[in-house]
C-alpha positions in Angstrom: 0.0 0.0 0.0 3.0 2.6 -0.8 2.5 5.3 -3.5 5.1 5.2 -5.9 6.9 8.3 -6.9 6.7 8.4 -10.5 8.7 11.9 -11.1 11.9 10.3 -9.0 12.0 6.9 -10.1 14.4 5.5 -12.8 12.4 2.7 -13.6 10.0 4.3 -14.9 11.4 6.9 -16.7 12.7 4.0 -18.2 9.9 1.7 -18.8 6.5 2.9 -20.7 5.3 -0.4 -19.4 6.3 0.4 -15.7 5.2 3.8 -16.0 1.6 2.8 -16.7 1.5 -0.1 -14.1 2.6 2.3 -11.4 0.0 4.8 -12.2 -2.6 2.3 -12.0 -1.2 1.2 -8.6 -1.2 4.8 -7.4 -4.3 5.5 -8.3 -5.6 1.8 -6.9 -3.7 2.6 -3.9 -5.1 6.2 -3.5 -8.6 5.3 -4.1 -8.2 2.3 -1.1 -6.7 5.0 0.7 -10.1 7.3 0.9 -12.4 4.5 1.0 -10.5 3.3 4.1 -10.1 6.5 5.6 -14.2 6.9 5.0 -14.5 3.3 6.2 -12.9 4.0 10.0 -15.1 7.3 9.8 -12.5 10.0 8.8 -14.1 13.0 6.6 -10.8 14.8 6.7 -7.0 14.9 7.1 -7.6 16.5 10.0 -10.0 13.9 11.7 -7.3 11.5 10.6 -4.9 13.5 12.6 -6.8 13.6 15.3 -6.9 10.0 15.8 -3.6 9.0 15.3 -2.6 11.6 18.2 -5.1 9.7 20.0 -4.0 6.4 19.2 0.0 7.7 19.9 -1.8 8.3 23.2 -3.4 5.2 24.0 0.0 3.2 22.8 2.4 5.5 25.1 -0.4 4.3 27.8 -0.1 0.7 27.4 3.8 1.0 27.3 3.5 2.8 30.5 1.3 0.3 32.0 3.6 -2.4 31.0 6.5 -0.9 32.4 5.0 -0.4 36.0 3.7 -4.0 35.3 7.3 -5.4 34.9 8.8 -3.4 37.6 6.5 -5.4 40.1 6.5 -8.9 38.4 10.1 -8.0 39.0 9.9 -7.3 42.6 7.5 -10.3 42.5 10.4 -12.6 41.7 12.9 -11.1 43.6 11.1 -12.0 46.8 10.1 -15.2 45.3 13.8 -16.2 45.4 14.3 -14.5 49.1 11.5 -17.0 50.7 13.7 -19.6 48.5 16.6 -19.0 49.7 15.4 -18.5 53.8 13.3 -22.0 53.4 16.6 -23.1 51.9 19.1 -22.3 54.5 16.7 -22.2 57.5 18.2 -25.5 59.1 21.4 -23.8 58.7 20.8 -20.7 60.6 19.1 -22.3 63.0 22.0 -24.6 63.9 24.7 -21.7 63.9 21.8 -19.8 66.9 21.9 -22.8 68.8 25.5 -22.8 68.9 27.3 -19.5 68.2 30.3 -20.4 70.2 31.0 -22.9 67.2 33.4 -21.3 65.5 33.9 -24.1 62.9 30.4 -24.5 61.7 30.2 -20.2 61.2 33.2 -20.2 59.2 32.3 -23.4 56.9 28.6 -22.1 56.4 29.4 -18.4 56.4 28.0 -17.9 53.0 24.5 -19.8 53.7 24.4 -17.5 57.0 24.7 -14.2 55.1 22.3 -15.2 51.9 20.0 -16.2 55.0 19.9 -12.8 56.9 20.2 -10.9 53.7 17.4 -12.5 52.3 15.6 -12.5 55.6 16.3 -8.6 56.0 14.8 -8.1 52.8 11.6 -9.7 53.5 11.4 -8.3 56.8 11.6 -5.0 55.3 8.7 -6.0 52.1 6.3 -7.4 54.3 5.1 -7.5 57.7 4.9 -11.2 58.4 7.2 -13.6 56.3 5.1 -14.1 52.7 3.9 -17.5 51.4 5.9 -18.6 48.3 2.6 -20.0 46.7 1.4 -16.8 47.0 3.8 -14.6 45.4 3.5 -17.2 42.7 0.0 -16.8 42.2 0.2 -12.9 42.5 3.6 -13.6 39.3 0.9 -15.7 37.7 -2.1 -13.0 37.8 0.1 -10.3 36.8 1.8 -12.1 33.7 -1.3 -13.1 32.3 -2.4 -8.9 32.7 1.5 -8.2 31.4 0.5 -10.8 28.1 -2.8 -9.1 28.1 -1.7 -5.6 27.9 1.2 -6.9 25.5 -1.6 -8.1 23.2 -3.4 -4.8 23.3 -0.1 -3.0 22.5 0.7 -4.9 19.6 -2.5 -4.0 17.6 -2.6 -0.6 18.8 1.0 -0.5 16.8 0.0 -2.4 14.0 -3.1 -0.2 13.6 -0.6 2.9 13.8 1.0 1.7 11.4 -1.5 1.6 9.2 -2.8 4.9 9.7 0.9 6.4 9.5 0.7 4.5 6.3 -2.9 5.9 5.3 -1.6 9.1 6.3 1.1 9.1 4.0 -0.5 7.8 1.2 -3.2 10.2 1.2 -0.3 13.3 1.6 1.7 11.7 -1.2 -1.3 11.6 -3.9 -3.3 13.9 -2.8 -0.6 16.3 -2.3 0.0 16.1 -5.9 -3.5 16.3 -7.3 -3.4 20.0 -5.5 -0.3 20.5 -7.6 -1.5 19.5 -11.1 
């Protein structure tokens, strides 16, 4: 659905042939161009305007949206792997409490001991009682399905942009010329 620039192109300055069939495509193209634009209910270049600011609107929305969206499926999983990695080390910290005079078992499990309070610290400072890991995974669940939902939405409004960039074009290109002739 391009219009083809007949004055610039050395094709068909060098092709009668080609020449003809890209006239009949422009004018195919133009006349696809209005009845489309009349079709979505646009009377005028300006109405047409109007709507894709609209629609540049709407699509900034969603990508907004999405953003926020990721930034707390983010957070989501980040906690997700906390309450991992405190169920995981539990036993651990719990041993090295009831015996902090061991010496030995601190050093040799000094790195499960730090992932435990870090982790631990983090949650403590998230939520106020330690969160359920089945939870948080249904709460990841919820919001990926909203996240593939909103993805969805933001896909056709950029396809549908791109068509009306497109009509937009078009009719400029053709119509643009008709007012010069």
């Amino acid at each position: 659905g391009n219009i083809i620039d007949i004055a610039n192109n050395p094709k068909i300055q060098q092709s009668k042939g080609y020449a003809f069939w890209a006239t009949k495509h422009n004018l195919q193209v133009a006349s696809d161009t209005v009845l489309s634009m009349h079709e979505k209910g646009f009377q005028s270049l300006a109405q047409l305007d109007s709507f894709i600011k609209k629609s540049a609107d709407k699509r900034q929305n969603l990508q907004e949206k999405i953003k926020k969206l990721e930034e707390k499926i983010e957070t989501l999983s980040l906690s997700m792997e906390q309450v991992h990695t405190v169920n995981k080390y539990r036993q651990i910290y719990q041993e090295y409490k009831k015996n902090p005079g061991d010496k030995n078992f601190a050093r040799e499990h000094k790195s499960e001991i730090l992932l435990y309070e870090n982790a631990l610290e983090a949650l403590k400072k998230a939520y106020s009682k330690m969160p359920n890991s089945k939870q948080i995974f249904e709460e990841l669940e919820k919001m990926n399905k909203k996240k593939n939902i909103l993805m969805q939405e933001y896909s056709s409004a950029k396809t549908e942009m791109s068509e009306l960039y497109q009509m937009r074009k078009n009719y400029e290109q053709y119509m643009g010329k008709e007012r010069e002739r």
